[in-house]
Each structure stands twice: as structure tokens, then as C-alpha cells.
VEXZA-619228 format. One record per residue (C-alpha): residue in one letter; x negated, y negated, z; residue number from 1. Coordinates in steps of 0.25 Angstrom, whole numbers, always signed. Example, Ala and Ser with C-alpha at 12.3 -4.5 7.8 and 13.67 -1.06 7.14 Angstrom:
PT  residuo      x      y      z  num
PT        A    -49    +18    +31    1
PT        S    -55     +4    +29    2
REM end
This chain:
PT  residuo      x      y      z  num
PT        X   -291   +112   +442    1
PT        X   -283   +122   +450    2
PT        X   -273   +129   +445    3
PT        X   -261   +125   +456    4
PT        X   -249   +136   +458    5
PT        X   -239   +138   +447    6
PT        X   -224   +135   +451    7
PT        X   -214   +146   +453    8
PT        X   -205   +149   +441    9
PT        X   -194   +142   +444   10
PT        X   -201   +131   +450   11
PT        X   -193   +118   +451   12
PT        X   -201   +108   +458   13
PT        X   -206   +107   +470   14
PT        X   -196   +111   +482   15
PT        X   -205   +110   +495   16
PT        X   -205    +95   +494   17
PT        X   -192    +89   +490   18
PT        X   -191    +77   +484   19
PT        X   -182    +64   +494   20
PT        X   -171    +64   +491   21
PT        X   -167    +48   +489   22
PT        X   -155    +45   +494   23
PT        X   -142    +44   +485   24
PT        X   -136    +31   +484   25
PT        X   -122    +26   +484   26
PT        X   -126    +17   +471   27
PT        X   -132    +30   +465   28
PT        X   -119    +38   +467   29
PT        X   -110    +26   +463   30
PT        X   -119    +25   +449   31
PT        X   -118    +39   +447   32
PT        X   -103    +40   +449   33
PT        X   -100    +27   +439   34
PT        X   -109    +35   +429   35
PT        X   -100    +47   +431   36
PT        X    -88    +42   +430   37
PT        X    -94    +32   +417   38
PT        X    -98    +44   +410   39
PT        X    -83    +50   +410   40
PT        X    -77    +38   +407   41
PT        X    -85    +34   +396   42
PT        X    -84    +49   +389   43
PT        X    -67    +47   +392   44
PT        X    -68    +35   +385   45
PT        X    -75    +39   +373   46
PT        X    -66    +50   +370   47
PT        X    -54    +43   +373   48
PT        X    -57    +32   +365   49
PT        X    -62    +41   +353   50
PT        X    -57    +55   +354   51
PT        X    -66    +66   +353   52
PT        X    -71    +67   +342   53
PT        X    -74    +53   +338   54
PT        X    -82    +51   +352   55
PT        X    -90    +65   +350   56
PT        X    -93    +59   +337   57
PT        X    -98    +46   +344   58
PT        X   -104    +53   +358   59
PT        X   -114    +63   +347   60
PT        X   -118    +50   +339   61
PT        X   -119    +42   +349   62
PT        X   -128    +53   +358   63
PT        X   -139    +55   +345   64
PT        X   -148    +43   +349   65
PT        X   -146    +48   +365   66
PT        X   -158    +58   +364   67
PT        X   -167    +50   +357   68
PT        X   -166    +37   +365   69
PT        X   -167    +44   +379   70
PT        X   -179    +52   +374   71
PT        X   -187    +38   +370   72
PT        X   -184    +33   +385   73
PT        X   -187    +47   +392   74
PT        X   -200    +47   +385   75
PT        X   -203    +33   +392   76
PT        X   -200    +39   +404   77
PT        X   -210    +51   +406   78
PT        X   -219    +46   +417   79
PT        X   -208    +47   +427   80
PT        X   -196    +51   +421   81
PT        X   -183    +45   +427   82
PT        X   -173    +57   +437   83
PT        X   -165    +63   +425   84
PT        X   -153    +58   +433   85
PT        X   -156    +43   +432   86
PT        X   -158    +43   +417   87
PT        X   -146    +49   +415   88
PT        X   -139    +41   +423   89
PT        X   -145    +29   +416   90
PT        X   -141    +35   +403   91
PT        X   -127    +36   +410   92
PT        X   -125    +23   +414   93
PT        X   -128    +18   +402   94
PT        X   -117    +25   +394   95
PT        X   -106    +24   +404   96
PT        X   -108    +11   +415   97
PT        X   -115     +1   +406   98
PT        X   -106     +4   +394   99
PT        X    -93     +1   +404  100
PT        X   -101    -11   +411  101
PT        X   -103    -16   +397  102
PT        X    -91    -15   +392  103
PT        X    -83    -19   +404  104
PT        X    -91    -32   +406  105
PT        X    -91    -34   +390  106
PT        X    -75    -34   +391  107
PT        X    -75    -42   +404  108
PT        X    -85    -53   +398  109
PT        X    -76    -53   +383  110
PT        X    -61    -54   +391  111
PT        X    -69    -65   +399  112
PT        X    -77    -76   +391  113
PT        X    -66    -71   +377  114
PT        X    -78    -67   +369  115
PT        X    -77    -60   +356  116
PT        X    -82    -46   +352  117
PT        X    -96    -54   +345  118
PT        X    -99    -61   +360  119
PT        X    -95    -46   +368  120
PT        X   -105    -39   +358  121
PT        X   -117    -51   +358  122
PT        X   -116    -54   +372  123
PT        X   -107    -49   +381  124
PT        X   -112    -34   +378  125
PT        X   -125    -36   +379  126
PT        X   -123    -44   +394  127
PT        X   -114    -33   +399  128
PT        X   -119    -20   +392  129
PT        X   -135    -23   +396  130
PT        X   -129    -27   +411  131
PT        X   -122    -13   +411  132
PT        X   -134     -4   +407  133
PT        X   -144    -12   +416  134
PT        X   -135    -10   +427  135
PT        X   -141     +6   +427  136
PT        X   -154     -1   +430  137
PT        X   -150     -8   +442  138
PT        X   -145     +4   +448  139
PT        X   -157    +12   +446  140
PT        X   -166     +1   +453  141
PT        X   -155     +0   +464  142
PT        X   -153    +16   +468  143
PT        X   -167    +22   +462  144
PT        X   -176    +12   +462  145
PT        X   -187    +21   +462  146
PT        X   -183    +28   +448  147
PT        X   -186    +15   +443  148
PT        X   -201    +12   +442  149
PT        X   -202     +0   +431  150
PT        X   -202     -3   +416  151
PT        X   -202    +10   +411  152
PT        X   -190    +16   +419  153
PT        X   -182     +1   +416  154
PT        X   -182     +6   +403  155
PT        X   -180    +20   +405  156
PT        X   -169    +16   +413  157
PT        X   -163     +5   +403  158
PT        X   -165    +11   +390  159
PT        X   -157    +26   +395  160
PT        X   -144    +16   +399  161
PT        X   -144    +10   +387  162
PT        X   -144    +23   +379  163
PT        X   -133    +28   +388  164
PT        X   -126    +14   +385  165
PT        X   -129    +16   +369  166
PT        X   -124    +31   +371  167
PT        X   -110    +25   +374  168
PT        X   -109    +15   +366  169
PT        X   -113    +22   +353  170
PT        X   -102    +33   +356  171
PT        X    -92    +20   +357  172
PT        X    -96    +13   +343  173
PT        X    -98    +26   +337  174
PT        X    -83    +31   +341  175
PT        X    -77    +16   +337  176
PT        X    -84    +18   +323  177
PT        X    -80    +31   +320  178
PT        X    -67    +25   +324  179
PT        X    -67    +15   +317  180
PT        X    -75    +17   +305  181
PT        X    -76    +31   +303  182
PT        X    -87    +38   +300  183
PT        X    -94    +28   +292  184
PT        X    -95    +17   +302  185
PT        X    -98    +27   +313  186
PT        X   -111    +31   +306  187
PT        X   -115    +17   +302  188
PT        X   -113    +14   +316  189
PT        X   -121    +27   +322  190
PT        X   -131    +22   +312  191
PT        X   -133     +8   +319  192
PT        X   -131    +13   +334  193
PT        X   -138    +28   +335  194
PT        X   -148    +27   +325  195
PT        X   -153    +11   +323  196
PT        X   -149     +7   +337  197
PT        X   -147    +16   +346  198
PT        X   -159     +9   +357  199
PT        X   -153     -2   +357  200
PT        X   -144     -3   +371  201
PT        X   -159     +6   +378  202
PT        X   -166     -5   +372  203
PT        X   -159    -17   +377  204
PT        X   -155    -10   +391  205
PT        X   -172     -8   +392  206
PT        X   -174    -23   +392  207
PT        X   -166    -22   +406  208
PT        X   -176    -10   +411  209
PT        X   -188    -19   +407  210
PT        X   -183    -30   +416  211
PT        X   -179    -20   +429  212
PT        X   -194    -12   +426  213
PT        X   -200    -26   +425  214
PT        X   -192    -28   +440  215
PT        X   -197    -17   +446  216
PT        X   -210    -16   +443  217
PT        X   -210    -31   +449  218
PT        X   -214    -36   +463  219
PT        X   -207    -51   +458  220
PT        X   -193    -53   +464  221
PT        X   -190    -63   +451  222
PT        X   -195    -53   +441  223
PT        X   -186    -42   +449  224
PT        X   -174    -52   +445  225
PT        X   -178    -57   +433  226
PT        X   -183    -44   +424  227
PT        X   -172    -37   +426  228
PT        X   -163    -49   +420  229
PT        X   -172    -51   +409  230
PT        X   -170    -40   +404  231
PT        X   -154    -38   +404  232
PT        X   -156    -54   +397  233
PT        X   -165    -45   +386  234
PT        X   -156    -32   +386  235
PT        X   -144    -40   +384  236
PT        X   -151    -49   +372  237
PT        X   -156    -38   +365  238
PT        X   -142    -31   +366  239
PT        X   -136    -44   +364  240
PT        X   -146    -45   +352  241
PT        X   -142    -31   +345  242
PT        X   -126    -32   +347  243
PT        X   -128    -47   +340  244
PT        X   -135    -44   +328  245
PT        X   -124    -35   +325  246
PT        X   -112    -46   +328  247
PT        X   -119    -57   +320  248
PT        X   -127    -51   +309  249
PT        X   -119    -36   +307  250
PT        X   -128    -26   +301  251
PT        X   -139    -36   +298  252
PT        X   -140    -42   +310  253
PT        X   -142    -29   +319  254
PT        X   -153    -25   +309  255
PT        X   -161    -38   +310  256
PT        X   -159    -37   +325  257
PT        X   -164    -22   +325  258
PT        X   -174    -24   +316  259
PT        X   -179    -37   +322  260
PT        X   -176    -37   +335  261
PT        X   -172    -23   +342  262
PT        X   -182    -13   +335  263
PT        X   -193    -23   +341  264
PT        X   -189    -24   +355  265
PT        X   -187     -8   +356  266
PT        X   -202     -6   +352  267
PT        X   -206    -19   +361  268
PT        X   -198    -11   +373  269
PT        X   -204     +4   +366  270
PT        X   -216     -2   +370  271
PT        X   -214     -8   +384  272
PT        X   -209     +5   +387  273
PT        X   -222    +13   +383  274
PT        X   -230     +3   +388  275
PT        X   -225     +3   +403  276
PT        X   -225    +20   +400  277
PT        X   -240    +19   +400  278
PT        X   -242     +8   +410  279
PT        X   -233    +16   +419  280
PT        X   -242    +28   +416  281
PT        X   -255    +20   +419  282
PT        X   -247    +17   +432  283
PT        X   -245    +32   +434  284
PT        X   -261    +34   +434  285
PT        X   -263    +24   +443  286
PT        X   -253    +24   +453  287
PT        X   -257    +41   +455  288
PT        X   -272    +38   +454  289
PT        X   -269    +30   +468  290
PT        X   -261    +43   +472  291
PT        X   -272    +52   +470  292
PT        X   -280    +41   +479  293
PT        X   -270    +44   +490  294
PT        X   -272    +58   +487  295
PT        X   -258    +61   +485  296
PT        X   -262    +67   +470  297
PT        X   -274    +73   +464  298
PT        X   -280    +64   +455  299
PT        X   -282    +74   +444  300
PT        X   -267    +77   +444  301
PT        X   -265    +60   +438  302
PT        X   -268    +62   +422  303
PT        X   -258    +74   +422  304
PT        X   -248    +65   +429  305
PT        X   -249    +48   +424  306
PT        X   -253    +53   +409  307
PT        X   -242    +59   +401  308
PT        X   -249    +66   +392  309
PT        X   -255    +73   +403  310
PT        X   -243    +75   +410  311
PT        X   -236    +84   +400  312
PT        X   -249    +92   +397  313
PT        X   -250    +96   +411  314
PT        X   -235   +101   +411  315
PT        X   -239   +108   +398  316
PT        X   -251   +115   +406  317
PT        X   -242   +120   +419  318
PT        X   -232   +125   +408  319
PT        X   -242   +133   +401  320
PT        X   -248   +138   +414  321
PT        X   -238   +137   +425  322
PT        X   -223   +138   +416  323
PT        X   -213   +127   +416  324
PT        X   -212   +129   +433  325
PT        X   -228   +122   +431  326
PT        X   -224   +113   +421  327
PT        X   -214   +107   +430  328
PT        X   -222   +106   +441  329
PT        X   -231    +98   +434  330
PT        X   -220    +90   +429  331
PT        X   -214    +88   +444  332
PT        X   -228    +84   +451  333
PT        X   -231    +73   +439  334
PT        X   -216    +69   +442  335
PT        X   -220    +67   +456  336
PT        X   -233    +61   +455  337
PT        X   -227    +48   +445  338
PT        X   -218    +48   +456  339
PT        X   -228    +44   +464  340
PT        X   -235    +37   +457  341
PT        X   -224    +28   +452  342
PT        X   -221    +27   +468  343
PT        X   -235    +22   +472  344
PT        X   -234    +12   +459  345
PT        X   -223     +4   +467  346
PT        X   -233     +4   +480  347
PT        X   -245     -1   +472  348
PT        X   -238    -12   +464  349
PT        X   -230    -18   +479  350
PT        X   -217    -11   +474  351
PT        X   -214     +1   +485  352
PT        X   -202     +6   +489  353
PT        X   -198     +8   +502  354
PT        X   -200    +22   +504  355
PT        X   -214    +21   +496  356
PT        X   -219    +31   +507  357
PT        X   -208    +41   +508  358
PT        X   -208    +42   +493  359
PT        X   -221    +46   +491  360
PT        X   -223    +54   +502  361
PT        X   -210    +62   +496  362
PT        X   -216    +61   +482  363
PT        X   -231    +67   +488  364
PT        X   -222    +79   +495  365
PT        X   -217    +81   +481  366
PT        X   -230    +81   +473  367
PT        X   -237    +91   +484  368
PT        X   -225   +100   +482  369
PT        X   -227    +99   +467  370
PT        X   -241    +99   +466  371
PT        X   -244   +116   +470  372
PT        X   -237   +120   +458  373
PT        X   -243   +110   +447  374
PT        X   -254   +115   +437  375
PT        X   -262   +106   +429  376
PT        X   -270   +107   +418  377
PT        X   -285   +110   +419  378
PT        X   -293    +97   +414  379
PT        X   -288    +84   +421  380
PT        X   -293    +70   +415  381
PT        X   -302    +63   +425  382
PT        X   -294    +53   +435  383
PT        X   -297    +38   +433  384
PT        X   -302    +31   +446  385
PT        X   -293    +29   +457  386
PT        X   -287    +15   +459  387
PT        X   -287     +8   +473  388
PT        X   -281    +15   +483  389
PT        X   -268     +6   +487  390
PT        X   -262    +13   +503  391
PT        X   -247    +14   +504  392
PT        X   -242     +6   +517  393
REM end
């Protein structure tokens, strides 16, 4: 194959075509305001409540799982990565509006029905916490319904808010120990929070991306409704669940239930996740094998985009003969063409947007704009036989 030219150094991405530019909501700027001014008053709060030294303490224990846990869901997340800007945010919401939804509606229901810590903890919690976190999901599908594409983005989504939730809350528990206890009981409780536990609140907040993947990826009005409720009922069991083999059976009990009943259910969701990675990627293959049909794309330029492996080898190739202004070339135009192909998905399986056309006309513009500067490898695998050609309106 021809060598195609090698970008520019200091080549940033393609600047003759640029991308539309999607109109900024009010519901966006609102969000992003509330998550502003959460941040601040969270961070006021801790170091009021604590002083500095006992909620650095807590902040630096509490941030130890953080890497890990974002890591395991952006590893998930490699076929079209989520706008850097979204996945903070979800991170965000989690730590600042849920934990204040949560506890707000928590204090509301106790000074309302006169329950007692044991009922707050078992079932008024669970109800208000799981409300608070999915609510970040509802936003997403209501001002960026094209950033969310089905189960795998549910739970990419679902799982960051919970560990920005678990991030807040671990800094509070952790502060109240050391408080309360000293260092000893502060230990036994990083013990049981950042090193046992600390998937919990992304594992039960998941069960509510499930349900909204499910959703989306439906054409059925009633399972559009009823997924999405199913899975808060299942987030706020399991969370429910967790907080009450601690209330009735102490040490003992949380063991049973983590042994028993948590460890299973994060391997059942590990998976579901890896399972709807690799049909999303048999989806990848098939949805550009239609593009190439259409002659938008070359058909030899698919293994090198829907097969991961591949993928990251041709970034290594451009890099070793082209420089990292190659490298992310290659890394744009693949960006581009999932776009794509993620966009024609919704077409072939009856769930188009509105501006299907205008989308992918910007999206061919930006691949053409791309495609001068990319340099693949040598030796391309052999294209699999192109599916029915299905015409766009």
C-alpha cells in the first residue's frame, strides 16, 4: 500500500474541515454550573468540618482506589472513548450533586416518616443515594444523547458517578474515624472502604447504566420505561443489601454479603461489560463494512480500525515511521471512522437521529480531512464479505 504524506510536526488534527459545532444548551450550562459550585462546597465543607490536617489525611486515603477504579472503566471504554469533559463531569457529579441529593433527601425522609439511623442506613440511603447518582445519567441522554450509544457507555457512565460518589464519602467516614477513634479505627476503616470495598457504590450505580443501555439500544416504548426502573430497583437492593449486612450482622455479616453476594455480581457485571465490548466490536465491523459498500472508506482500512489489537499496532507503525504527528493521525481518522460507524448502527437497527444526514456528512468531511495524513502498515488482513447494502432516506 501507498505510503500516504506524513503530517507536519506539530500537526494537531485536521483544521480544513471542522468538526459542527453542536449547540450548547441551557440544561448543559446549568449542570455545569451546579457542578462548579458543588465542587467548592464540598471541598468548604470537608475542611471546615475536619481542619486541614485531618481532611488531607482523608482526601489522600480516600483518592488511593481513584486511579485503579477509573482505569478498569476506561479500559472498557476503548472502542470510542467518551469527550474527556463528560467523564469528568460524571466523576464530578458523583462527588458533589449526588452526595448532597443523597443526603438531603436522606435527612428529608428521616425528619419525615421518624425513622431511626438503622432504617436511614438499610433503606432510605440506598433510595435517595442511587436516585442521586443516576440522575447524571438522565442528563447525559437529555442534552447529549448522541454520547450515549448503549450498555457499554451505561456503564461507563454509571460506574465513574459512583466512584466520584465513593470519593466523597470515603473522605467523610475516613475524617469521622480519625475523629473519633484515632488512628486505629481509621485504618480498620480504610481497610474495609479502600481496599475491600471500594467498587461498591460503581457497582451498584452500573445496575442503573444496564437499565438506560438496555433503553437505548430498545425500539419498545415499554422497555424504554421499564429498564431504566429496573435497574434503580437493582442498584438500590444491592446498596441496600451492602449497608444492611453491616447494620444487622456487624463484621460478620458484611463478609457473608461480600463473599456471597457482592464479589459474584461484580464478576457477573465484569462480564456483561466484556461481552457487550466485543459485540460492540463485531458491530464496529459490520456497520463500516456497509460504509465501505457506500464508498465512504476503503475496505482495507476496517481490520486497522474495528479490531483493537490492530488498532494500536497501526499507531505503533505511524509512530515509528511518521512521529507522534502520524501516530495521531491515525488515532483521529479511527476516532472518526467509529464515529461513523456507531452513527450508521442507529440507521440500520431503526434508531436515527434527526440530523442522521447532517452528522454524517460532517463526519465524512472530517475523515477526508484526516485521511491525507495517515500511514498504515504494509500487510492488511483480507476484508470479510460485504453485508447487504441498506440506502439512507
Amino acid at each position: 500500500m501507498q505510503h500516504l504524506p506524513v503530517p507536519a510536526p506539530g500537526w494537531n488534527g485536521p483544521a480544513a474541515v471542522p468538526a459542527r459545532r453542536r449547540r450548547t444548551s441551557v440544561l448543559m450550562v446549568l449542570a455545569s454550573i451546579l457542578l462548579a459550585l458543588g465542587s467548592v462546597g464540598v471541598a468548604i465543607f470537608v475542611f471546615a468540618s475536619g481542619g486541614p490536617i485531618a481532611a488531607s489525611i482523608s482526601v489522600a486515603l480516600a483518592a488511593v482506589s481513584v486511579p485503579l477504579l477509573i482505569a478498569v472503566v476506561l479500559w472498557l471504554d476503548r472502542y470510542e472513548p467518551e469527550p474527556r469533559r463528560y467523564l469528568v463531569a460524571a466523576v464530578a457529579w458523583g462527588g458533589t450533586v449526588a452526595v448532597a441529593v443523597g443526603a438531603g433527601l436522606s435527612l428529608l425522609a428521616g425528619l419525615l416518616t421518624g425513622a431511626d439511623e438503622a432504617t436511614l442506613a438499610v433503606i432510605w440511603a440506598p433510595v435517595t443515594e442511587e436516585l442521586g447518582k443516576g440522575l447524571f445519567l438522565v442528563v447525559i441522554v437529555m442534552v447529549r444523547r448522541h454520547q450515549m450509544h448503549g450498555l457499554l457507555d451505561g456503564i461507563v457512565y454509571a460506574a465513574l458517578t459512583g466512584v466520584g460518589f465513593a470519593f466523597t464519602e470515603n473522605i467523610l467516614y475516613y475524617m469521622s474515624s480519625l475523629m473519633q477513634g484515632g488512628l486505629p479505627t481509621l485504618t480498620a476503616t480504610f481497610v474495609l472502604r479502600g481496599i475491600v470495598g471500594p467498587f461498591a457504590h460503581p457497582l451498584f450505580t452500573s445496575a442503573i447504566g444496564v437499565g438506560i443501555g438496555v433503553a437505548i439500544g430498545s425500539r419498545s416504548n415499554a422497555v424504554r420505561v421499564l429498564a431504566p426502573l429496573a435497574g434503580y430497583v437493582v442498584a438500590v437492593g444491592l446498596h441496600g443489601l451492602w449497608n444492611g449486612s453491616v447494620v444487622v450482622g456487624g463484621i460478620q455479616g458484611f463478609l457473608t454479603a461480600y463473599v456471597l453476594g457482592m464479589l459474584p455480581i461484580l464478576l457477573l457485571l465484569v462480564a456483561l461489560a466484556v461481552w457487550a465490548r466485543r459485540r460492540e466490536a463485531r458491530m464496529l465491523g459490520e456497520a463500516l463494512l456497509q460504509c465501505a459498500q457506500m464508498g465512504w472508506i476503503n475496505v482495507a482500512e476496517i481490520p486497522w480500525v474495528a479490531q483493537m489489537g490492530q488498532r494500536a499496532a497501526a499507531r505503533r507503525y505511524a509512530r515509528i515511521h511518521g512521529g507522534k504527528p502520524a501516530a495521531r493521525a491515525v488515532r483521529d481518522y479511527q476516532q472518526t471512522l467509529t464515529e461513523m460507524a456507531f452513527l450508521h448502527n442507529r440507521f440500520i437497527t431503526g434508531r436515527p437521529p434527526e440530523d442522521l444526514n447532517a452528522r454524517m456528512i460532517e463526519i465524512q468531511q472530517r475523515a477526508a480531512g484526516i485521511r491525507p495524513y495517515v500511514i498504515w502498515p504494509p500487510a492488511l488482513p483480507p476484508a470479510r464479505q460485504l453485508p447487504p447494502l441498506q440506502q439512507y432516506p
